[in-house]
C-alpha positions as CSV (number, residue, x, y, z in Angstrom):
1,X,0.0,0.0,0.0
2,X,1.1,3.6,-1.0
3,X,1.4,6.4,1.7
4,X,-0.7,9.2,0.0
5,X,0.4,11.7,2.1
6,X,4.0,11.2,1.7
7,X,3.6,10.1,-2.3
8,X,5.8,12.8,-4.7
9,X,6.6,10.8,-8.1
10,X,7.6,12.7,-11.1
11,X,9.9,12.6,-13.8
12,X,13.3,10.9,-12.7
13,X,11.8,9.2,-9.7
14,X,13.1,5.5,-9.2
15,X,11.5,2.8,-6.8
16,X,9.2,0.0,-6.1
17,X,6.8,2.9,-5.5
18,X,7.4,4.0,-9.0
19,X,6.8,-0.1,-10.0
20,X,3.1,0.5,-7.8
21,X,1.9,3.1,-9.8
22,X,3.5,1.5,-13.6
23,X,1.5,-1.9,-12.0
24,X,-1.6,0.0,-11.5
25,X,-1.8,2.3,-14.6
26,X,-1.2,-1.1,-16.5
27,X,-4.5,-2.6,-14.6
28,X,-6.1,0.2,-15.7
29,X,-5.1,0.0,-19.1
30,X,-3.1,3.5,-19.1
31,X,0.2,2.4,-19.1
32,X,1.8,0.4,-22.1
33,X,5.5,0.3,-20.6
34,X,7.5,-1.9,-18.7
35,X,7.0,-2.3,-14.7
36,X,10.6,-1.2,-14.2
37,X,10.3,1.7,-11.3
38,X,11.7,4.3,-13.5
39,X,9.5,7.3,-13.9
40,X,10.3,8.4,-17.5
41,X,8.0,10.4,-20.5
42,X,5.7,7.4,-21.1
43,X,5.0,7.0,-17.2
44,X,4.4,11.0,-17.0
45,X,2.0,10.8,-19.6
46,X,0.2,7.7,-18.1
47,X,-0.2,9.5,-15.2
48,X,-1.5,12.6,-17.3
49,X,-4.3,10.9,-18.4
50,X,-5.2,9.0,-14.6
51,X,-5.3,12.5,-13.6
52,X,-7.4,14.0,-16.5
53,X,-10.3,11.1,-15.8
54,X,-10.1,12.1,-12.4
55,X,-10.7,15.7,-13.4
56,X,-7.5,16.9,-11.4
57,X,-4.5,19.3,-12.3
58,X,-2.5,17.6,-15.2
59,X,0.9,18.0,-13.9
60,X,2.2,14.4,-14.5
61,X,3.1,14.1,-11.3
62,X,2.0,11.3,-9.2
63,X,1.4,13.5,-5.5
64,X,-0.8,13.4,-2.9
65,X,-3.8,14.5,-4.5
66,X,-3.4,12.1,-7.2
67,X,-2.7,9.1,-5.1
68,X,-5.9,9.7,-2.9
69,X,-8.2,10.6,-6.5
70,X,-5.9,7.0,-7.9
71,X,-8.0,4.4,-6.4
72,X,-4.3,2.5,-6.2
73,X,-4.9,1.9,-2.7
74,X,-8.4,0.0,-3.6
75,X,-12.2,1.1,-4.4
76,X,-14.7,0.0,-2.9
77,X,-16.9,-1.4,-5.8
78,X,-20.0,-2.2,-3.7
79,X,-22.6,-0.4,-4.9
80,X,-21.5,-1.4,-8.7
81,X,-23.6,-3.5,-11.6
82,X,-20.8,-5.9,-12.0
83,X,-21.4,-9.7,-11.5
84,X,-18.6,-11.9,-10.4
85,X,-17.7,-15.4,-11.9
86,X,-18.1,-18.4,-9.4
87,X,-14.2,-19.2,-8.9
88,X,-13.7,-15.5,-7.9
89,X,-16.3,-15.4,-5.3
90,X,-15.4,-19.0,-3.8
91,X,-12.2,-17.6,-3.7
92,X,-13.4,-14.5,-1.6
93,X,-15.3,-17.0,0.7
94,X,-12.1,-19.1,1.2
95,X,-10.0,-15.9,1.9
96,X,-13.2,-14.5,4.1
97,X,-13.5,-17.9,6.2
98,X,-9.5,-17.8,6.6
99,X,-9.0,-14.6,8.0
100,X,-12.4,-15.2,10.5
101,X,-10.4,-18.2,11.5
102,X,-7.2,-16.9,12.2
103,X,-8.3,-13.3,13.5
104,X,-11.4,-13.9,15.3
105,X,-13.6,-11.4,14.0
106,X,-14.5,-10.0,10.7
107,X,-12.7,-8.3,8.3
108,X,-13.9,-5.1,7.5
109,X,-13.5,-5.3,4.2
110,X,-13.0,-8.0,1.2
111,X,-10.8,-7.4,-1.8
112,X,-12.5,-9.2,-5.1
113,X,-8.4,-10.2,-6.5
114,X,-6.3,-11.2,-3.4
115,X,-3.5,-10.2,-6.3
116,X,-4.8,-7.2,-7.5
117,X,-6.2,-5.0,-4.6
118,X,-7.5,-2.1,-6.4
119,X,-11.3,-3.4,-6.0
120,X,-13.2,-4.4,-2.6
121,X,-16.7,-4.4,-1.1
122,X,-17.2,-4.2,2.1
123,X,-18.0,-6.5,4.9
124,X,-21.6,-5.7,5.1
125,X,-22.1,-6.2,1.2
126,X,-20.0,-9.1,1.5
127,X,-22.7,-11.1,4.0
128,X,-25.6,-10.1,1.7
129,X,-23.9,-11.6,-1.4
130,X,-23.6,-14.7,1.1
131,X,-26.8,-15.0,2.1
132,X,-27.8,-14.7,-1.8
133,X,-25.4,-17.6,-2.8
134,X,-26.3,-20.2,0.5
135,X,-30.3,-19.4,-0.6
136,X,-29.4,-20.4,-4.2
137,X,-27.9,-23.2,-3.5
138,X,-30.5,-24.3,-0.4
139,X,-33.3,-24.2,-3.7
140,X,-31.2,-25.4,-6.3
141,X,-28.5,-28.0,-5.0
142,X,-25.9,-26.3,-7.4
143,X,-23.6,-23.4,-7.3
144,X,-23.9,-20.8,-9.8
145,X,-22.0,-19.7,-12.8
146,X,-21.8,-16.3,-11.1
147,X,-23.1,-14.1,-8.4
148,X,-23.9,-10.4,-8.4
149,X,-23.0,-7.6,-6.6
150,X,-26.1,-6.2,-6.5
151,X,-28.6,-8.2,-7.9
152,X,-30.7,-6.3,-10.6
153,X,-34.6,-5.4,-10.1
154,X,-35.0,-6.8,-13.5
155,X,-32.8,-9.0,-16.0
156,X,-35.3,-9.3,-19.0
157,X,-37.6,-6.6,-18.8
158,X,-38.1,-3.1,-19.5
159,X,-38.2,-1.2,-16.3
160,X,-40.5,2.1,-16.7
161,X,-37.8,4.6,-17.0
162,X,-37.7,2.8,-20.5
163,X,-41.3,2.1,-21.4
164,X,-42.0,6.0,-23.0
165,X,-40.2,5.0,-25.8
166,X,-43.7,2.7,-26.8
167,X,-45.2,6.2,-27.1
168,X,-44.9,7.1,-30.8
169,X,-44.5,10.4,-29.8
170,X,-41.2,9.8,-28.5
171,X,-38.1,10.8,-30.6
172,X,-35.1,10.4,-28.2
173,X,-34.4,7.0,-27.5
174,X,-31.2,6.4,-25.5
175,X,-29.2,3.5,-24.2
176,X,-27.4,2.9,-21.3
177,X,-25.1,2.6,-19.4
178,X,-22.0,2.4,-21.2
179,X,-18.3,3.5,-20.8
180,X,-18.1,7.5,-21.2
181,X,-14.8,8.4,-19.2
182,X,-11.8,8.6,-21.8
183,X,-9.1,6.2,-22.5
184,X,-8.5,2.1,-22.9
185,X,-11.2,0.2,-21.6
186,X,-13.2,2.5,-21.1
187,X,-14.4,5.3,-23.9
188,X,-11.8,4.5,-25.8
189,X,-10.4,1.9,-27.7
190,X,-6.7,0.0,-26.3
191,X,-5.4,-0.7,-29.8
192,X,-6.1,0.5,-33.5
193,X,-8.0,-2.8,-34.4
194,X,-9.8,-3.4,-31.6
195,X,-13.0,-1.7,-32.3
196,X,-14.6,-4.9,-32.5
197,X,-14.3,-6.2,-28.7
198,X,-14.1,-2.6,-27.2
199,X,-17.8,-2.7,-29.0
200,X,-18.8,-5.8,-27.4
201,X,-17.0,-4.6,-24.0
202,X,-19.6,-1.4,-24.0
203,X,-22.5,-3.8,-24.7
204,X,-21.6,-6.3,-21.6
205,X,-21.4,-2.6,-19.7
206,X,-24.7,-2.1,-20.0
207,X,-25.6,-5.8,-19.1
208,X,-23.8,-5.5,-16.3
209,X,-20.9,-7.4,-16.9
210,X,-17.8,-5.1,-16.5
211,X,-15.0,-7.6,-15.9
212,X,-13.8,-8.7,-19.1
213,X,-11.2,-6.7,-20.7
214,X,-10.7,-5.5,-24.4
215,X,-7.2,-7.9,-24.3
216,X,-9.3,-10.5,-22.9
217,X,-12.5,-10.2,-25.0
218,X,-10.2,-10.2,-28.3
219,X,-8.3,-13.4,-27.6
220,X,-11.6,-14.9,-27.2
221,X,-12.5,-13.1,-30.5
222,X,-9.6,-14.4,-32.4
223,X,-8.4,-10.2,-33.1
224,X,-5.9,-10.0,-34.7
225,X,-4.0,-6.5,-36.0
226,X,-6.6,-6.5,-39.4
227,X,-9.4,-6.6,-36.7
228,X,-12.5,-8.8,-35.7
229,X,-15.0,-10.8,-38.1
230,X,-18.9,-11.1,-37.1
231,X,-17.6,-14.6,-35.9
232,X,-15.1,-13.7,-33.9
233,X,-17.5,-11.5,-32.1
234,X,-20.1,-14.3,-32.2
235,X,-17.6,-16.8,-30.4
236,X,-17.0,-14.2,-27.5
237,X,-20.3,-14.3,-26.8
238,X,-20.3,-17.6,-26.6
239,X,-17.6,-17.6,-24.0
240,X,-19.0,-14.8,-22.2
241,X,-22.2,-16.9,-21.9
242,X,-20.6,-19.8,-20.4
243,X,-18.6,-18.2,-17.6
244,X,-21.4,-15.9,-16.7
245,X,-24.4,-18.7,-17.0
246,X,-26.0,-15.5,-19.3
247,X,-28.1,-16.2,-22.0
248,X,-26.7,-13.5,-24.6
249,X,-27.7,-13.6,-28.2
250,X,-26.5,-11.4,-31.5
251,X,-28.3,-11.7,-34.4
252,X,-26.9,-9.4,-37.7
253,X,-29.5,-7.6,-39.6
254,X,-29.7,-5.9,-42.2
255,X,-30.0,-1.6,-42.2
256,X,-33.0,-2.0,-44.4
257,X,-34.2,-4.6,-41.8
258,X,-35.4,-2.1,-39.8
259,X,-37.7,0.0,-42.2
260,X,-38.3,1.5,-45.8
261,X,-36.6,5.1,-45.0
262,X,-33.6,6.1,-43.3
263,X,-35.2,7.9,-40.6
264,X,-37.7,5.1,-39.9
265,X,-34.6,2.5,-40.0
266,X,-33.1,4.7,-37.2
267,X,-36.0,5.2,-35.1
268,X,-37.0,1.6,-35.2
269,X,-33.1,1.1,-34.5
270,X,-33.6,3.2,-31.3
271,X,-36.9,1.8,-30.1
272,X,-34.7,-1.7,-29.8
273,X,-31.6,-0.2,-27.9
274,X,-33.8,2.3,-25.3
275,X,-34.9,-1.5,-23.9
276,X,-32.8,-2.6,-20.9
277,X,-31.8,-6.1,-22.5
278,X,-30.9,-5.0,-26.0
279,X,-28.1,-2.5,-27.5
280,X,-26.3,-3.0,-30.7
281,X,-23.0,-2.8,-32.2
282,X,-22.8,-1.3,-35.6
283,X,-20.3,-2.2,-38.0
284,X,-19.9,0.5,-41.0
285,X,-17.4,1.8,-43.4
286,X,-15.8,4.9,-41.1
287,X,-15.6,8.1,-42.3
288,X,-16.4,6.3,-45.9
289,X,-13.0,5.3,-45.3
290,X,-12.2,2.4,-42.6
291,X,-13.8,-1.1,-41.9
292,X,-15.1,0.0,-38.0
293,X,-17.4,-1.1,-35.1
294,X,-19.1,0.9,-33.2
295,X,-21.5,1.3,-30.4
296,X,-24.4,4.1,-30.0
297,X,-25.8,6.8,-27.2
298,X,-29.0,7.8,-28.4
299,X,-30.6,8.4,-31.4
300,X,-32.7,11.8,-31.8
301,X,-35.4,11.7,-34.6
302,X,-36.2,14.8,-33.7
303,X,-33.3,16.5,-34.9
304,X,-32.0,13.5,-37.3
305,X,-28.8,13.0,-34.6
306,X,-27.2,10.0,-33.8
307,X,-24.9,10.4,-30.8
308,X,-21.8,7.8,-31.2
309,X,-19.7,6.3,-28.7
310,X,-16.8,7.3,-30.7
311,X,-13.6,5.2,-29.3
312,X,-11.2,7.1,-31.7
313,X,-10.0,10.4,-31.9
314,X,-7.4,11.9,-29.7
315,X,-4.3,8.9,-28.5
316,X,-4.5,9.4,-24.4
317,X,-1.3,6.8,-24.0
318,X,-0.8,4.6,-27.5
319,X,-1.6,2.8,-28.6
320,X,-4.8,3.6,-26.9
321,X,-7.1,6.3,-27.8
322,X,-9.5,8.4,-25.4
323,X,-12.5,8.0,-27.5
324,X,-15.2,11.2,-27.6
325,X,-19.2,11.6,-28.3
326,X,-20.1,12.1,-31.7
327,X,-23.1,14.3,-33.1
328,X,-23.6,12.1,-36.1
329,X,-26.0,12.9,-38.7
330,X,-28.5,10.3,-40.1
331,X,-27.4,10.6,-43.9
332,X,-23.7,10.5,-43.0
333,X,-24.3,7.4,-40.7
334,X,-26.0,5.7,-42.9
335,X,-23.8,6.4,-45.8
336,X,-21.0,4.8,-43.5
337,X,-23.6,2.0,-43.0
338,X,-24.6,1.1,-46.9
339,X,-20.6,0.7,-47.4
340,X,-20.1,-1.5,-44.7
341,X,-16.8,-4.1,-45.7
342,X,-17.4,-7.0,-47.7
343,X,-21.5,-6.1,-48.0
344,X,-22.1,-7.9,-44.6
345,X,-24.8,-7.2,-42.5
346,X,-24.6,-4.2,-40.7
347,X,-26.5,-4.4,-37.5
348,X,-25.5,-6.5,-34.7
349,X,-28.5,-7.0,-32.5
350,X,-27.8,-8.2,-28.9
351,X,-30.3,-8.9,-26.6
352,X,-29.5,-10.5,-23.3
353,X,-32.8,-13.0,-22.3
């Protein structure tokens, strides 16, 4: 653990608290260098972009104020959507029933990687999730494939923040959530041709399932540095589903699938993403230009707007890039859309049942 108050890394600096910070800007997917404890330009930079997600002064510098703003000493991740698979949390209950044994008492808090302890919940969240898993397997003589955090008030359905959409006079339909904070893994994408998976990572986000990086997500994928097929994303899926026990399905449409005219494409396009249980990834010829996936906000018939989950644009630390929010129009989209590579479908529907 890193003493905040006493913290002061900046250009030059050597050390295994210099290695702590390289670790942890890796883990976040900031830092592309080697764990070496020397604080040189690409470290600076890494620490740049922690501090401009954190909204704090730029400086480079890895102080006091950055250190406490880090999360590198752990975050407490208990009120979060994300669902943990089943080795992990008989893991936490081996490490829980160890240190009751040895201490005496309960720990007040439990972290989720025993190697990585930049995520915990806390003792009271821990016993909840407890008493979730013990009544699951009291009525069903089986552990689960995973346990969440906080378990959702509905998996299938639309809850009625969503349900206004039905009206027909409704012409914003948005989706969420999804990553909007800048850089890899999160708005952005990590590597030039990983559009595909950092698509798919943004639609897990919003089913909850957080945990499975872009690195991770593409060797399931098959990426390679020309990019990701349909299939490759297909097969991800597939492996998502079985170490989550989730029921996700993609089926790739067609743009015309979804109406006779380019506004009603997009509208009936947004009536499917506003549900809780379905988003989309869009594969299109970018900018008229590039073979690219890509995943969207909202969509404004209104004003004929699509906004984009862009994960291009500025590089935050390459080869990652920080990713923005597009204004797109409708007839530039779907120009990119009628072009996309190889004339293959263009919409990829997911819906998790």
């Amino acid at each position: 653990m890193i003493n905040c108050t006493k913290i002061n890394i900046k250009e030059g600096s050597t050390g295994d608290n210099v290695k702590e910070v390289q670790k942890y800007l890796k883990y976040l997917g900031l830092y592309e260098g080697k764990i070496d404890g020397n604080c040189g330009k690409l470290t600076v930079n890494s620490i740049k972009q922690l501090q401009k997600q954190e909204n704090i002064v730029q400086d480079g510098n890895f102080g006091p104020i950055t250190c406490k703003n880090s999360g590198i000493n752990g975050k407490d991740i208990s009120e979060s959507n994300i669902t943990l698979d089943i080795g992990t949390w008989l893991d936490m209950v081996k490490r829980y029933d160890k240190y009751v044994a040895t201490n005496k008492k309960e720990p007040q808090i439990s972290y989720i990687d025993v190697n990585n302890k930049y995520q915990y919940i806390t003792n009271v969240k821990y016993k909840e999730i407890k008493r979730r898993y013990d009544e699951y397997l009291s009525k069903n003589n089986n552990k689960p494939n995973f346990v969440y955090i906080n378990y959702p008030k509905t998996i299938t359905s639309t809850p009625n923040i969503t349900t206004k959409n039905s009206n027909s006079n409704t012409t914003l339909y948005a989706s969420s959530p999804h990553f909007v904070s800048s850089g890899c893994n999160k708005l952005g994408q990590c590597t030039p041709y990983y559009c595909g998976v950092h698509s798919l990572r943004q639609v897990l986000c919003k089913f909850g399932i957080e945990d499975y990086k872009e690195s991770t997500l593409a060797g399931w994928a098959g990426t390679t540095t020309a990019g990701t097929s349909h299939g490759g994303i297909n097969t991800a899926i597939k492996k998502v589903n079985s170490k989550k026990g989730t029921n996700i399905v993609i089926t790739w449409k067609n743009f015309s699938d979804f109406g006779s005219t380019t506004k009603e494409r997009f509208k009936n396009l947004g009536k499917e993403i506003s549900k809780s249980n379905t988003d989309a990834i869009i594969h299109n010829l970018y900018r008229n230009k590039y073979g690219h996936y890509e995943v969207i906000k909202s969509i404004d018939t209104k004003n004929n707007i699509v906004k984009v989950l862009n994960s291009l644009g500025n590089r935050c630390s390459r080869p990652a890039y920080c990713g923005y929010i597009e204004n797109r129009s409708f007839n530039t989209f779907a120009s990119y859309i009628a072009n996309t590579p190889g004339g293959q479908p263009s919409i990829g529907l997911v819906v998790k049942k």
